[in-house]
N, CA, C and O of each residue as an XYZ file, in Angstrom:
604
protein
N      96.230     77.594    103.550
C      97.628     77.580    103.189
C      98.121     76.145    103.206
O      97.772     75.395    104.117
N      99.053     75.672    102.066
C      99.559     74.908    102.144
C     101.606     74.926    102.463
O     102.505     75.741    102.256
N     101.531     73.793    102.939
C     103.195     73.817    103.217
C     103.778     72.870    103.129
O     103.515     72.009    103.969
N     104.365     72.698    102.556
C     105.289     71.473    102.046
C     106.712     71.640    101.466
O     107.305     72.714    101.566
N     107.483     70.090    100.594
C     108.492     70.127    100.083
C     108.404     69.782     98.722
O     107.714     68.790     98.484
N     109.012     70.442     97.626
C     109.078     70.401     96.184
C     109.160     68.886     95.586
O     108.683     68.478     94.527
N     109.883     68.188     96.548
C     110.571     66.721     96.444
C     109.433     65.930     96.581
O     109.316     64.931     95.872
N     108.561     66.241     97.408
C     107.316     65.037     97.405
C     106.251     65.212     96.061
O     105.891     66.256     95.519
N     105.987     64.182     95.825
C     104.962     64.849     94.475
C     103.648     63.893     94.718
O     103.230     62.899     94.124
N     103.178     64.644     95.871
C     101.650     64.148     96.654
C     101.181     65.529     95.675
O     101.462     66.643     96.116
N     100.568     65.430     94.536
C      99.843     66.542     94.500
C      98.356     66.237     94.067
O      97.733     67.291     93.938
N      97.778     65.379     93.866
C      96.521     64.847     93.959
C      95.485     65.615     94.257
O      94.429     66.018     93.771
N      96.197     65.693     95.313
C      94.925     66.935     95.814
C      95.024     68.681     95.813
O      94.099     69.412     96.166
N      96.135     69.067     95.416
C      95.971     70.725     94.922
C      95.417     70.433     93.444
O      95.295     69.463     92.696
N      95.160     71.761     93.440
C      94.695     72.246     92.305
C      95.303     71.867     90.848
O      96.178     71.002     90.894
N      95.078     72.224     89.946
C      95.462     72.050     88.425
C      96.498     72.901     87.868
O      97.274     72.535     86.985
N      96.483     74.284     88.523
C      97.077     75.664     88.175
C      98.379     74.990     89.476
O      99.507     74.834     89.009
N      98.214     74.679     90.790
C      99.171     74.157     91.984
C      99.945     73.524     91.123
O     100.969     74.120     90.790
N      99.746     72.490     90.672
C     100.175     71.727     90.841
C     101.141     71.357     89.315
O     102.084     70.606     89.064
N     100.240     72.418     88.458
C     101.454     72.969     87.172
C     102.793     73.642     87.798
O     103.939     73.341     87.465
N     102.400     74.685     88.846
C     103.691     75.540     89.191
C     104.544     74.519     89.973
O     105.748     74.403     89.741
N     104.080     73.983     90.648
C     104.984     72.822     91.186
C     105.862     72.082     90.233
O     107.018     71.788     90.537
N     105.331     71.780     89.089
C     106.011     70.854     88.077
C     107.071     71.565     87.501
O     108.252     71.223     87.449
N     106.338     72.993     86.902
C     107.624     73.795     86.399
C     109.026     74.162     87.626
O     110.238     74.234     87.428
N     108.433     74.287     88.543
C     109.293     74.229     89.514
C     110.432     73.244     89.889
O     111.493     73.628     90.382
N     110.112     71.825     89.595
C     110.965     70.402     89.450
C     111.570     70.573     88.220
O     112.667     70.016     88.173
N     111.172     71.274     86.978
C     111.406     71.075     86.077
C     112.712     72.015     85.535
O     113.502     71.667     84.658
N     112.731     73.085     86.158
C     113.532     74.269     85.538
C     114.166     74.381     86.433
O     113.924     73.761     87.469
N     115.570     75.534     86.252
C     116.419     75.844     87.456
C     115.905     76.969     87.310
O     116.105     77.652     86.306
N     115.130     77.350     88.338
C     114.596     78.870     88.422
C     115.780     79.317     89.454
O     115.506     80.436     89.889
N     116.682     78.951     89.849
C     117.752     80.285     90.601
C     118.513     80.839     89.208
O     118.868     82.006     89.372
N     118.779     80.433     88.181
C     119.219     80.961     86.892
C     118.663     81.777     85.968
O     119.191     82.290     84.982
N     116.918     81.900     86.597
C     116.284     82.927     85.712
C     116.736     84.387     85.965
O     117.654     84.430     86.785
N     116.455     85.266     85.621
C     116.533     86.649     85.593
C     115.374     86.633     86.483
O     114.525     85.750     86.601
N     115.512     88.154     87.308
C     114.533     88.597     88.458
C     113.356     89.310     87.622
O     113.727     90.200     86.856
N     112.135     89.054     87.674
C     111.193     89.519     86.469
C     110.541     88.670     86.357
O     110.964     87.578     86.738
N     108.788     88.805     85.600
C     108.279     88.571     85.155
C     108.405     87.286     84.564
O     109.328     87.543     83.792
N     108.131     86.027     84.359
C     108.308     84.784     83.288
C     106.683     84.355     83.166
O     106.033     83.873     84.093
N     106.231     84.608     81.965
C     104.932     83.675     81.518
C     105.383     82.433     81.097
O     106.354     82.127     80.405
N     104.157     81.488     81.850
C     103.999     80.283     81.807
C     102.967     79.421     81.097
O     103.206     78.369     80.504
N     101.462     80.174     81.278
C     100.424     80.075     80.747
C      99.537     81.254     80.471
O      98.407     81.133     80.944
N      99.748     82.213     79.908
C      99.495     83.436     79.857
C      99.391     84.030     81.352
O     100.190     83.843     82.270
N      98.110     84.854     81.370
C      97.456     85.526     82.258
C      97.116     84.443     83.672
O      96.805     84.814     84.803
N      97.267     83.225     83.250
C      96.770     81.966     84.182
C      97.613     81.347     84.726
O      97.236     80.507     85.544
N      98.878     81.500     84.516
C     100.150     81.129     85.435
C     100.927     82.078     84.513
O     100.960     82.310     83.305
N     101.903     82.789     86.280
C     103.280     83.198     85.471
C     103.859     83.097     87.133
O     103.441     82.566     88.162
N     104.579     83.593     86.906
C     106.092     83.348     88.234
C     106.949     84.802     88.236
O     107.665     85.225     87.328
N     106.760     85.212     89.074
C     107.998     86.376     89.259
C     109.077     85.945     89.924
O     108.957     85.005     90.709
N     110.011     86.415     89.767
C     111.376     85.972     90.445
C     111.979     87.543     90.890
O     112.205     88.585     90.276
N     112.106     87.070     92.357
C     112.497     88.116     93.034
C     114.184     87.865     93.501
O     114.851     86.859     93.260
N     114.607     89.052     94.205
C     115.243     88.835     95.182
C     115.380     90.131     96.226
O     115.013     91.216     95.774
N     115.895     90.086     97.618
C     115.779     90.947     98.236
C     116.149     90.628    100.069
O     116.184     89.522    100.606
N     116.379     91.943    100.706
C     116.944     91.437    102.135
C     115.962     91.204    102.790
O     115.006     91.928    102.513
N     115.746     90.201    103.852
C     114.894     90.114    104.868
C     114.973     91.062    105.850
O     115.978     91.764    105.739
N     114.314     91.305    106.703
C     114.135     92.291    107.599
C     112.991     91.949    108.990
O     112.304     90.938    109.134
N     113.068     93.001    109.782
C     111.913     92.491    111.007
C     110.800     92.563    110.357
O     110.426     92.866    109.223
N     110.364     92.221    111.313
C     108.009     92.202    110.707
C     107.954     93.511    111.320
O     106.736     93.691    111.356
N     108.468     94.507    111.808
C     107.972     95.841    111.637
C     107.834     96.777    110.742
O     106.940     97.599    110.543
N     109.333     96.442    109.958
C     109.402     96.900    108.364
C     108.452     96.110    107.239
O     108.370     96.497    106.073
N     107.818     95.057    107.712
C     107.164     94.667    106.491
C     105.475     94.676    106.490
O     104.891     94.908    107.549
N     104.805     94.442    105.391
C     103.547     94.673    105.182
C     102.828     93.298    105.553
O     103.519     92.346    105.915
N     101.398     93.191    105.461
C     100.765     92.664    105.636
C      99.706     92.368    104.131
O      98.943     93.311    103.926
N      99.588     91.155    103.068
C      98.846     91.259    101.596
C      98.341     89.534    101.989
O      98.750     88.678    102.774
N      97.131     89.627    100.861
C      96.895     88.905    100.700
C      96.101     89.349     98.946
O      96.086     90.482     98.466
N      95.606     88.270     98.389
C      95.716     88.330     96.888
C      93.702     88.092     96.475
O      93.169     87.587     97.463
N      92.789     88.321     95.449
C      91.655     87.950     95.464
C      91.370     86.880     94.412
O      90.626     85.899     94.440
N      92.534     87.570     93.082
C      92.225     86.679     91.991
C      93.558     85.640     91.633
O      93.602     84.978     90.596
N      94.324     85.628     92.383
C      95.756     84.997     92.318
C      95.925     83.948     93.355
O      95.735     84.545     94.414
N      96.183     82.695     93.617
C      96.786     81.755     94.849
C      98.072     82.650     94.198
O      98.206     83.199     93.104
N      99.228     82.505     95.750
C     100.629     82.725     95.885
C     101.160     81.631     95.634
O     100.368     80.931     96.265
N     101.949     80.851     95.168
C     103.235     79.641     95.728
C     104.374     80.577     95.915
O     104.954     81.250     95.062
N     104.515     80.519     96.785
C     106.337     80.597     97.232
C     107.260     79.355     97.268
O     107.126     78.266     97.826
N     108.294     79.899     96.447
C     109.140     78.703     96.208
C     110.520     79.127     96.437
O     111.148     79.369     95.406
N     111.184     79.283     97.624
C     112.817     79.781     98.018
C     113.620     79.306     97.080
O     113.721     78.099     96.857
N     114.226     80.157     96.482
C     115.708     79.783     95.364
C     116.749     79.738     96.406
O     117.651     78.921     96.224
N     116.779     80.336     97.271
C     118.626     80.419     98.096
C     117.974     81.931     99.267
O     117.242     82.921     99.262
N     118.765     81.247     99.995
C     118.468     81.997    101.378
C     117.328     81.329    102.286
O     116.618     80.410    101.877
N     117.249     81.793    103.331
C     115.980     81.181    103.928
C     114.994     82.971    104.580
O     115.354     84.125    104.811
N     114.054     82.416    104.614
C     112.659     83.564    105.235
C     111.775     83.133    105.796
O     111.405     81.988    105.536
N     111.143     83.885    106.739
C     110.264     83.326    107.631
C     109.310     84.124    106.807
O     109.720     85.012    106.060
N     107.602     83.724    106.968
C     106.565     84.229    106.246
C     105.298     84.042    107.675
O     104.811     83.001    108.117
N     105.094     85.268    108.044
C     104.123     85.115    108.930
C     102.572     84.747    108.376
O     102.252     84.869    107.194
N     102.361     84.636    108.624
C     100.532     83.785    108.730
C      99.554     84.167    109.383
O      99.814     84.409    110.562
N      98.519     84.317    109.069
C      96.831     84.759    109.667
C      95.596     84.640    108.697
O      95.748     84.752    107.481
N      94.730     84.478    109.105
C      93.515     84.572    108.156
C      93.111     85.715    108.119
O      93.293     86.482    109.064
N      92.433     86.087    106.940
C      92.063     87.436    106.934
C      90.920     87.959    108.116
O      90.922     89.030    108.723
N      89.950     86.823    108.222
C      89.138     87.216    109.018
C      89.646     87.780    110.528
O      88.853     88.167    111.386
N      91.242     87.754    110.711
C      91.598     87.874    112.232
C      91.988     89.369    111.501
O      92.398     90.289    112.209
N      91.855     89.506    110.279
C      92.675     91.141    110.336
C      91.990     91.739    110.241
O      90.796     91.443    110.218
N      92.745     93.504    110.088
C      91.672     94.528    109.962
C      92.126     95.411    108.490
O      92.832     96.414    108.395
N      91.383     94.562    107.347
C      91.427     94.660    106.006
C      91.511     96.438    105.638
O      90.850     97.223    106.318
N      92.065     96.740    104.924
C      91.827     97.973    104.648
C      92.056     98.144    102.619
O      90.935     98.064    102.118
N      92.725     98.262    101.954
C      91.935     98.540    100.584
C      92.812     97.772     99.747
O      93.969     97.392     99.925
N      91.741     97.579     98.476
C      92.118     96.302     97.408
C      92.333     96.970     96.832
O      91.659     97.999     96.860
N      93.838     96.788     95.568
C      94.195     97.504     94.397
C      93.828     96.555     93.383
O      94.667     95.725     93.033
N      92.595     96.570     92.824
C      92.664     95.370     91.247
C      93.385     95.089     90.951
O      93.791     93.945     91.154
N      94.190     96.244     90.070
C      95.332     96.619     89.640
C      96.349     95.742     89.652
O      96.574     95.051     88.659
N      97.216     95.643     90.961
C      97.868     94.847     91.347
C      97.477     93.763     92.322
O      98.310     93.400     93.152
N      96.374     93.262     92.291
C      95.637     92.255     93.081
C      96.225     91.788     94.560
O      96.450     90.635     94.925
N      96.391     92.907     95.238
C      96.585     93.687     96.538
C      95.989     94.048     97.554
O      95.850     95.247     97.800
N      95.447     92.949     98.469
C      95.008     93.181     99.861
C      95.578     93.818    101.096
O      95.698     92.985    101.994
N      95.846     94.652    101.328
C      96.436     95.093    102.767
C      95.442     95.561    103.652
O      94.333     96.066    103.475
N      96.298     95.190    104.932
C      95.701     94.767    106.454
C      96.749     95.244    107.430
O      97.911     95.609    107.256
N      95.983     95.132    108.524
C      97.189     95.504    109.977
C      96.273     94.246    110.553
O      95.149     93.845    110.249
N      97.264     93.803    111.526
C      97.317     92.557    112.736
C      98.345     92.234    113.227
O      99.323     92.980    113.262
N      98.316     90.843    113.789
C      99.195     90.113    114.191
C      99.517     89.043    113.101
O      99.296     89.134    111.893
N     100.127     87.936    113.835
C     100.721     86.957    113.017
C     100.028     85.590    114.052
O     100.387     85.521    115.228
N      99.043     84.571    113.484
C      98.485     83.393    114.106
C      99.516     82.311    114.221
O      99.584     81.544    115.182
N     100.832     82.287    112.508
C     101.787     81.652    112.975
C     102.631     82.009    111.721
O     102.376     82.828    110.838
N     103.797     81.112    111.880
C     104.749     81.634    110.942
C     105.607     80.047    110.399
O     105.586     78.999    111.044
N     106.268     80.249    109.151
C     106.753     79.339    108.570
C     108.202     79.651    108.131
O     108.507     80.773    107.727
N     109.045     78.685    108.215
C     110.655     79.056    107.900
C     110.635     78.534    106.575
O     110.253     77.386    106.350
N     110.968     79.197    105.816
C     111.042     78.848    103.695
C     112.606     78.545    103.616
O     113.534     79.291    103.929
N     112.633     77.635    103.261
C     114.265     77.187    102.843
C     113.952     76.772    101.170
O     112.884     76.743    100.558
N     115.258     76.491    100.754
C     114.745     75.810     99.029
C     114.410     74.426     99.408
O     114.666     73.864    100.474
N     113.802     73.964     98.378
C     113.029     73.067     98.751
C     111.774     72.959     98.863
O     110.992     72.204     98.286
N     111.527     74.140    100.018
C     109.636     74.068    100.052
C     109.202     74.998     99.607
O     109.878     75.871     99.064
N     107.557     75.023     99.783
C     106.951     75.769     98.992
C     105.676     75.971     99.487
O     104.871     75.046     99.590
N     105.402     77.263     99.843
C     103.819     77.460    100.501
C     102.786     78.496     99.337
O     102.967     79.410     98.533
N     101.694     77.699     99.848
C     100.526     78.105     98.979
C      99.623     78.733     99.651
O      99.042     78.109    100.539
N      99.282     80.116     99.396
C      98.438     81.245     99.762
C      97.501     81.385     98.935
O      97.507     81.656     97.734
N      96.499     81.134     99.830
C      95.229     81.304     98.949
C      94.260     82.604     99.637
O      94.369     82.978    100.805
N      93.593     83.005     98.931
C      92.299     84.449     99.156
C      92.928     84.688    100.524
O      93.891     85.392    100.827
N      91.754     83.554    101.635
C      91.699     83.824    102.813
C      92.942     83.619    103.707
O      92.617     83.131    104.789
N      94.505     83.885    103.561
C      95.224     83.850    103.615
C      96.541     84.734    103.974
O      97.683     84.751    103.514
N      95.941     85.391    104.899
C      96.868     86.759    105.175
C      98.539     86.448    105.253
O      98.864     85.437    105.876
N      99.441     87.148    104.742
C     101.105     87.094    104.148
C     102.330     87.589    104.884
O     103.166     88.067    104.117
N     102.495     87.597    105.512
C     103.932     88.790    105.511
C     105.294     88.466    105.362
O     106.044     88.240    106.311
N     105.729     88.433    103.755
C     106.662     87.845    103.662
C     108.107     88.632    104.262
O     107.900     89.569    105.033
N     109.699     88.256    103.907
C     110.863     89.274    104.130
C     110.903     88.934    105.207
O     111.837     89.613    105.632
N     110.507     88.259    106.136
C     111.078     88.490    108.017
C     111.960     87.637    107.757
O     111.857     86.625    107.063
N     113.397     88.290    108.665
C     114.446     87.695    109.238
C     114.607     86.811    109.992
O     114.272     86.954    111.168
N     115.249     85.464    109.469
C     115.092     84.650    110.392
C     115.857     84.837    111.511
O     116.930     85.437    111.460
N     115.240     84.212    112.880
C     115.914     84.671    114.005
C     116.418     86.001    113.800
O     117.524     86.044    114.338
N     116.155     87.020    113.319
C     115.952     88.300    113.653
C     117.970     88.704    112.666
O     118.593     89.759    112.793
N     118.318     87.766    112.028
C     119.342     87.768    110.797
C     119.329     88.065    109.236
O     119.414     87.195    108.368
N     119.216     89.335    109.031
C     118.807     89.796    107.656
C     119.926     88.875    106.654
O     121.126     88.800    106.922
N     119.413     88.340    105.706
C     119.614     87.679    104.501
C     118.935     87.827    103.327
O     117.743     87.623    103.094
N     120.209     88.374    102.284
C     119.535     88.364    100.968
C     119.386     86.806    100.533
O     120.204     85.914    100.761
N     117.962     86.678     99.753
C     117.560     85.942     99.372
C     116.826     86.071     98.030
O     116.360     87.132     97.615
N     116.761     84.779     97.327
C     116.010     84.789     95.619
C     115.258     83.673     96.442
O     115.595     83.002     97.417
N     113.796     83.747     95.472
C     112.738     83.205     95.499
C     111.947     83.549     94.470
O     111.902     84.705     94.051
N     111.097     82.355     93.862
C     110.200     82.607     92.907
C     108.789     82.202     93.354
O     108.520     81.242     94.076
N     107.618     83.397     92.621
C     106.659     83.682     93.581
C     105.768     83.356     92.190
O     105.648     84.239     91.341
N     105.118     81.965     91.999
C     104.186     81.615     91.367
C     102.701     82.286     91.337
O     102.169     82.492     92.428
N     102.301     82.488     90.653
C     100.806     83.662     90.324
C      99.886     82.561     89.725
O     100.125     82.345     88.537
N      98.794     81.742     90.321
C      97.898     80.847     89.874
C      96.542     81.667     90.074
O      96.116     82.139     91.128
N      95.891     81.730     88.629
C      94.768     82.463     88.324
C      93.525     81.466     89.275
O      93.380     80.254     89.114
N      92.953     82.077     89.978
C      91.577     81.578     90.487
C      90.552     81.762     89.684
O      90.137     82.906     89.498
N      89.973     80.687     89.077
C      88.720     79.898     88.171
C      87.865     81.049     89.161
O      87.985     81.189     90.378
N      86.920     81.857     88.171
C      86.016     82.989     88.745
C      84.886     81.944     88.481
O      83.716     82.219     88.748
């Protein structure tokens, strides 16, 4: 996982697909898109734009992705996103389909998402996004970059 701020443009070292969504990200006002779907590069980058309330980590799931890196990129609101490697979880079934890992565990650590930054989830990368910060539900928009992993 990576974690950082939109504003620095150290990207040298992510990826090619990273480091496109990053750009479109500087580049566009994604809090003005519509919540949905946006292609970017076909099947090889696109971005969903969400929005939705935060809540405890009891109400929320546990994903991680096989053929997709995540970027999370906060439009407004803030969220905490818990963290683990998969290898600490106890994996249970992949949907192709929707390129959908779920698991039960804990959380190894957690990150506060404000606008601005932006974390990168890759395979081995267990998720749990929606937690309330300090335990304060807030609706929030965020756009959730989809970078195809080179098979």
């Amino acid at each position: 996982m990576i974690f950082g701020q939109i504003k620095h443009k150290n990207d040298e070292t992510l990826s090619q697909g990273v480091r496109a969504a990053l750009d479109f990200a500087r580049t566009h006002d994604l809090a003005a898109f519509e919540l949905g779907k946006h292609e970017i590069d076909g099947d090889d980058l696109f971005v969903n734009v969400v929005e939705y309330e935060t809540t405890s980590p009891q109400d929320r799931f546990w994903e991680a992705h096989r053929d997709y890196l995540d970027v999370h990129v906060p439009l407004r609101g803030d969220e905490q996103i818990d963290l683990n490697f998969l290898t600490n979880m106890a994996v249970k079934d992949y949907e192709k389909a929707a390129d959908f890992v779920s698991m039960d565990g804990g959380k190894n650590a957690s990150v506060v998402m404000a606008p601005g930054d932006f974390l990168v989830c890759d395979p081995q990368d267990a998720h749990r996004t929606a937690v309330a910060v300090d335990g304060k539900p807030e609706r929030i928009k965020k756009a959730i970059f989809k970078v195809k992993i080179e098979q």
